[in-house]
C-alpha positions in Angstrom: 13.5 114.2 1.7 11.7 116.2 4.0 13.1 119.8 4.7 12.6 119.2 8.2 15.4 116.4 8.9 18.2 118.2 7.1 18.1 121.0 10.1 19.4 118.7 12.6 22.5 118.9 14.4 24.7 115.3 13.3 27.8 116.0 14.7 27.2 114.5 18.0 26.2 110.8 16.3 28.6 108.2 16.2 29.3 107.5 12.5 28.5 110.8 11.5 30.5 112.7 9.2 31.2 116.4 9.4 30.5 118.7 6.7 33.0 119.3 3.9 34.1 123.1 4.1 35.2 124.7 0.9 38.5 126.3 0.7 36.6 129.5 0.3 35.2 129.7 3.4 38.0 127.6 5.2 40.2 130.8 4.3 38.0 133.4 5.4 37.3 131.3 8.5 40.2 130.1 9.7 43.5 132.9 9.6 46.9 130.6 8.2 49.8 132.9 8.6 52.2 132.4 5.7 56.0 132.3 5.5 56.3 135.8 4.2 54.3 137.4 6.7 56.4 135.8 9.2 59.8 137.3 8.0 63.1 135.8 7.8 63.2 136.5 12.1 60.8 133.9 12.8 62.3 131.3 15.0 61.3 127.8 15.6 59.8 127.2 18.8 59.8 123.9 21.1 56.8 122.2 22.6 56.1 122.3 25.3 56.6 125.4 27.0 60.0 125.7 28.8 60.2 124.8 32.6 63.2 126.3 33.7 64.1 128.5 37.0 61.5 131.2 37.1 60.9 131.4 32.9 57.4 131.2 31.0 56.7 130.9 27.6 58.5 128.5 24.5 62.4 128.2 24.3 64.1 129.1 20.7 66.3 127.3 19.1 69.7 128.8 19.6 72.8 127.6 20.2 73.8 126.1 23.7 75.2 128.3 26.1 78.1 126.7 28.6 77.7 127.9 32.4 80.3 127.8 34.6 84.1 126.4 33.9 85.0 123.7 31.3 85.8 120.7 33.2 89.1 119.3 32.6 89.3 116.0 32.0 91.6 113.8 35.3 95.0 112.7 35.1 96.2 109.8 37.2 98.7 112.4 39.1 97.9 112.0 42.7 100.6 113.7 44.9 104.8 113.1 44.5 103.9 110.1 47.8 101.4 108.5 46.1 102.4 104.9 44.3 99.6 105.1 42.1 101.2 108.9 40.8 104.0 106.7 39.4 102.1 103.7 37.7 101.3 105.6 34.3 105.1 105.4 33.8 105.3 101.8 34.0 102.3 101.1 31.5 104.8 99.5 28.6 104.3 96.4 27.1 106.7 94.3 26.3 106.9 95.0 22.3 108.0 98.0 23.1 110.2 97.6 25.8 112.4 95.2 23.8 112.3 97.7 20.5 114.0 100.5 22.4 116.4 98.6 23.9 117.3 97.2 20.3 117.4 100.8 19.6 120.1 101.6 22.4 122.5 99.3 20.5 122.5 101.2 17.5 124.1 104.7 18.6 123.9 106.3 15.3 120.4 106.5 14.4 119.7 109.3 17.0 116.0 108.9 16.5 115.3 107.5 20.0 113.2 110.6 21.5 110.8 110.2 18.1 110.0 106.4 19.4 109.4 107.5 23.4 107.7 110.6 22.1 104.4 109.4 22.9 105.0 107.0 25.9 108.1 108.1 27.8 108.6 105.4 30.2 110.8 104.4 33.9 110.1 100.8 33.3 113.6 100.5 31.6 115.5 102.6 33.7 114.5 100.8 36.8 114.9 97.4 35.1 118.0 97.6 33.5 119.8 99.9 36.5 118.9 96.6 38.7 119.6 93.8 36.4 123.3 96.2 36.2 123.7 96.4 39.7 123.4 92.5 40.5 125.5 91.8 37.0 128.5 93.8 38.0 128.1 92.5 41.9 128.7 89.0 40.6 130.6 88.7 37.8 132.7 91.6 39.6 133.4 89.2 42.1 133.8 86.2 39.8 136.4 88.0 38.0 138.4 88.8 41.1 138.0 84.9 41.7 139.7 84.4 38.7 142.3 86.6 38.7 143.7 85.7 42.3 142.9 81.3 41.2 145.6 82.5 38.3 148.6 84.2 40.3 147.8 81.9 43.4 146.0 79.0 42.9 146.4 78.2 47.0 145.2 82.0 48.1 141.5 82.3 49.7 139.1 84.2 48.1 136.2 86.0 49.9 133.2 87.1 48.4 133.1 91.1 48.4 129.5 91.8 49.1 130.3 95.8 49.0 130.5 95.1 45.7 126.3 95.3 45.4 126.3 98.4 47.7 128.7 100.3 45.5 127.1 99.6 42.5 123.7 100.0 43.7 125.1 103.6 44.6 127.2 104.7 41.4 124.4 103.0 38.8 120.9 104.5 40.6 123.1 107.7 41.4 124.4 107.7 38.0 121.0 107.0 36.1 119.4 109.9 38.2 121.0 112.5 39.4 123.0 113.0 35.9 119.6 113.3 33.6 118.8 115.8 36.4 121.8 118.0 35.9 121.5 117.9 32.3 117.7 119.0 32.7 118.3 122.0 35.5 121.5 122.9 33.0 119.1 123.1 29.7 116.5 124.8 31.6 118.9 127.3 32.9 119.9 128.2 29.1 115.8 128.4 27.9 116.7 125.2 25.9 113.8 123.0 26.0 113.8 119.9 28.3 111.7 116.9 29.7 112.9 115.7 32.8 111.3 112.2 31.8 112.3 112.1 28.6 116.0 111.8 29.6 115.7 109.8 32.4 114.3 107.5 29.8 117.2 108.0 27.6 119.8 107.7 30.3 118.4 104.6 31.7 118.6 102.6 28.2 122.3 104.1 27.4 122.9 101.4 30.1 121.7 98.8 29.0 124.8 97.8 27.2 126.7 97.3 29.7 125.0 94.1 30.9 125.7 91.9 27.9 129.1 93.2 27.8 129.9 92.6 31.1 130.2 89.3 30.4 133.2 89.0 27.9 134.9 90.9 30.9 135.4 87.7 32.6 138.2 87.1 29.9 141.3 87.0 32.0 143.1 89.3 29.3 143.9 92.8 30.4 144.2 94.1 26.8 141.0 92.6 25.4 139.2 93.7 28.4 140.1 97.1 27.4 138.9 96.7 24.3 135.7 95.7 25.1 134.8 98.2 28.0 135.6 101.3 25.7 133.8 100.0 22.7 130.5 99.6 25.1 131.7 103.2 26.6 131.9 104.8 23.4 128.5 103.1 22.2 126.6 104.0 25.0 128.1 108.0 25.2 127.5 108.0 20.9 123.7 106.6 22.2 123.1 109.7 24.3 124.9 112.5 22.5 123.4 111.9 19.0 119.9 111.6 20.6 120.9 114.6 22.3 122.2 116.8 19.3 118.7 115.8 17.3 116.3 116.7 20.4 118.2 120.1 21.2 118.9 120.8 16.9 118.0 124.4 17.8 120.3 125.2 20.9 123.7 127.0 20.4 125.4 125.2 22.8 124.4 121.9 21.5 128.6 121.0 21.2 128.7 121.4 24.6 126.1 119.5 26.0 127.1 116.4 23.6 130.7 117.0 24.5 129.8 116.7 28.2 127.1 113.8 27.9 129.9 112.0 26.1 132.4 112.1 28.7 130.1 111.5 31.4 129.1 107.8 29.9 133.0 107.2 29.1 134.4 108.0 32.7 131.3 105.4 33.5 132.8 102.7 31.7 136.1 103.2 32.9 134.9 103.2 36.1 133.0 99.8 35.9 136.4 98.4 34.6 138.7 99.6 37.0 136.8 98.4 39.9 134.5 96.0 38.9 137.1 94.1 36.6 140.4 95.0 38.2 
């Protein structure tokens, strides 16, 4: 070939392909900086170049850096006049709504807090204080019917509608201001207490008294008796075994139980003494 053609530039033609460089001269060309003359301090670098407030140059890898506060994440908590404060409490299904009452009516297992532990709720306090209040106003009134139809078959009966004020007041008073003492009382000590916890507690302890209210429509003094202090005594075993096992640590644990006990009893004797005269 002639000598003259092999001094042209090619690189610029399509199709052309550049000349093969040895690793010889590719290496005494071309600096490649190795991992050992790095160091172990080298740190990987992201492309492209950071464009952040007022900073040049590549970002390192490091870890991230939180600025400003954590945020916290929202409860549904609202204010003590908001409705919508108060619906979190209410969020039971029905599964579990009929479990713990099936738990009130065994007294003796005292594991009640260990099933509201993770969902306290004032569904059953509410529910069960108002189906109380309208069972006692009218089979409180039915049994006066037939108590005064048996001495005077002739004598007029009126319907007593204090009846539903007066139980409205002793049940919602009851179911609320007593879990409140008890909590204020505990506090007082340095015993532990949740407020909501035993208004949940208090509020099932009454749900025995609606299915037994009904077998006091028996027109027998003794029997009724019988059945209003075996639902007392339930109901006052219901709250001061769950008691002893949620306070296990405090001294005055006898106390408290001893209390609680008497508190559901004189309950029950009220309901029969005026409800079921």
């Amino acid at each position: 070939m002639d000598e003259s053609f092999a001094n042209l530039q090619t690189s610029h033609l399509l199709g052309s392909v550049p000349a093969v460089i040895s690793d010889d001269k590719r290496s005494t060309n071309v600096p490649i900086a190795s991992v050992n003359e790095a160091g172990p301090s080298a740190n990987m670098q992201i492309f492209p170049p950071n464009l952040g407030n007022n900073t040049k140059g590549y970002q390192t890898l490091e870890s991230p850096t939180v600025e400003g506060p954590v945020q916290q994440p929202s409860n549904n908590w609202k204010g003590f006049f908001n409705v919508y404060s108060y619906t979190q409490y209410f969020d039971v299904d029905t599964d579990v709504v009929l479990n713990r009452l099936m738990s009130s009516l065994y007294p003796t297992s005292g594991d009640f807090f260990n099933k509201i532990d993770a969902n306290p709720d004032l569904y059953g306090l509410v529910w069960i204080c108002t189906t109380l209040v309208f069972v006692l106003a009218s089979l409180g009134n039915c049994a006066t019917y037939l108590v005064k139809k048996r001495t005077d078959s002739n004598a007029p009966w009126i319907f007593d509608v204090n009846y539903m004020n007066l139980a409205a007041s002793i049940i919602y008073g009851y179911a609320i201001i007593v879990p409140l003492g008890f909590y204020f009382s505990l506090r007082y000590m340095g015993s532990k207490a949740d407020l909501l916890r035993f208004w949940c507690l208090w509020g099932y302890s009454l749900f025995i008294f609606v299915p037994t209210s009904l077998p006091l429509l028996i027109p027998v003094e003794f029997l009724r008796w019988v059945i209003i202090l075996l639902a007392g005594s339930a109901s006052s075993c219901f709250v001061a075994l769950n008691l002893r096992s949620y306070l296990e640590t405090n001294n005055d644990i006898t106390v408290v139980m001893a209390a609680a006990f008497g508190l559901q009893m004189v309950l029950s004797i009220f309901i029969k003494v005026w409800f079921f005269p």
